[in-house]
ZARO-284195 format. One line per field, with one value per residue (C-alpha): residue number from 1; x, y, z. Coordinates in nm, 2 decimals. Last residue first. Example, Ala and Ser with C-alpha at 12.3 -4.5 7.8 and 13.67 -1.06 7.14 Angstrom:
<rs>
badren: [2, 1];
east: [1.37, 1.23];
north: [-0.11, -0.45];
up: [0.71, 0.78];
</rs>
This chain:
<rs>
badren: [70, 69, 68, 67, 66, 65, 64, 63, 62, 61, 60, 59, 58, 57, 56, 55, 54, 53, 52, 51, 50, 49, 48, 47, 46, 45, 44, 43, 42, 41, 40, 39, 38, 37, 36, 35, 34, 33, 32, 31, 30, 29, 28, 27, 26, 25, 24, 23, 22, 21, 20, 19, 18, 17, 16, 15, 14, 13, 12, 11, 10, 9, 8, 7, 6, 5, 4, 3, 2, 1];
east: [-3.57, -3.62, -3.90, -3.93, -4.02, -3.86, -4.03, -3.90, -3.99, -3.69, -3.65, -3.42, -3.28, -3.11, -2.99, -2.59, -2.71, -2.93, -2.59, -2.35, -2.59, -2.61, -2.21, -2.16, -2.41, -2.23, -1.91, -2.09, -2.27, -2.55, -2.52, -2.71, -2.89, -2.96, -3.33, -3.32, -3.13, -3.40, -3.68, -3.90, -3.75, -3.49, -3.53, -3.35, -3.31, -3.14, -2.93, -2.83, -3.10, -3.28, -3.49, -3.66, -3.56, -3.79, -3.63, -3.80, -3.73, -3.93, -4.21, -4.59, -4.48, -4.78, -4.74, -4.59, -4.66, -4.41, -4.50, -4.18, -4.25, -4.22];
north: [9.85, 9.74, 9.49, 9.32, 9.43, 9.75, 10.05, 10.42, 10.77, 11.02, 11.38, 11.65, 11.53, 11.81, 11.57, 11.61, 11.59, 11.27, 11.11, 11.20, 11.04, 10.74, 10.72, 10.74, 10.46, 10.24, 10.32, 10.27, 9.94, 9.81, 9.82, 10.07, 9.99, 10.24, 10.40, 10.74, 10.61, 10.41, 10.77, 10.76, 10.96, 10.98, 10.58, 10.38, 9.99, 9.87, 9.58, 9.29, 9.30, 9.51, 9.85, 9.98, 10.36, 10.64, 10.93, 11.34, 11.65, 11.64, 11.59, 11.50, 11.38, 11.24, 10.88, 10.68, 10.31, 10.14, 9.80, 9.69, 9.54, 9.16];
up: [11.88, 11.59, 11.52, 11.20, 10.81, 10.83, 10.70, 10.74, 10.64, 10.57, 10.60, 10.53, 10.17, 9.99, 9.72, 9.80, 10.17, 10.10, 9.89, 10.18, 10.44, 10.25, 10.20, 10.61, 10.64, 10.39, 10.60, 10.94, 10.82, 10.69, 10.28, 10.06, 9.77, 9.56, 9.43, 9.23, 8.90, 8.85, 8.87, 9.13, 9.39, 9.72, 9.75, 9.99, 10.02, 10.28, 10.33, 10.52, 10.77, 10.60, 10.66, 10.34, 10.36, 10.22, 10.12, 10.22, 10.03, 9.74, 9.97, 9.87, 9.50, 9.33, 9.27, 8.96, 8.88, 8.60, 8.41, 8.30, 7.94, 7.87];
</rs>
């Protein structure tokens, strides 16, 4: 079975989108494999994430959790 893969026109270069977990988040800088980690929830795993979006000039990110946070 081939991977069926969907691309969208890139509005910001410089903007991530973070899937908000629990456990774990799921952050994407692009739409490349290689552009999507998983990222675990605490300080250290936090502390990584923000040294991956300043390696890739990130300076904005969009959120989506799928319960309330306060």
């Amino acid at each position: 079975m081939m991977k069926k893969t969907i691309s969208m026109e890139v509005i910001n270069s410089k903007c991530a989108g973070i899937d908000v977990g629990s456990r774990s988040h799921f952050v994407a800088i692009g739409q490349q494999d290689d552009q999507v980690c998983e990222y675990g929830v605490y300080a250290q795993d936090l502390d990584l994430l923000c040294k991956w979006f300043v390696r890739e000039n990130i300076e904005s990110v969009a959120m989506e959790s799928t319960r309330n946070y306060w």
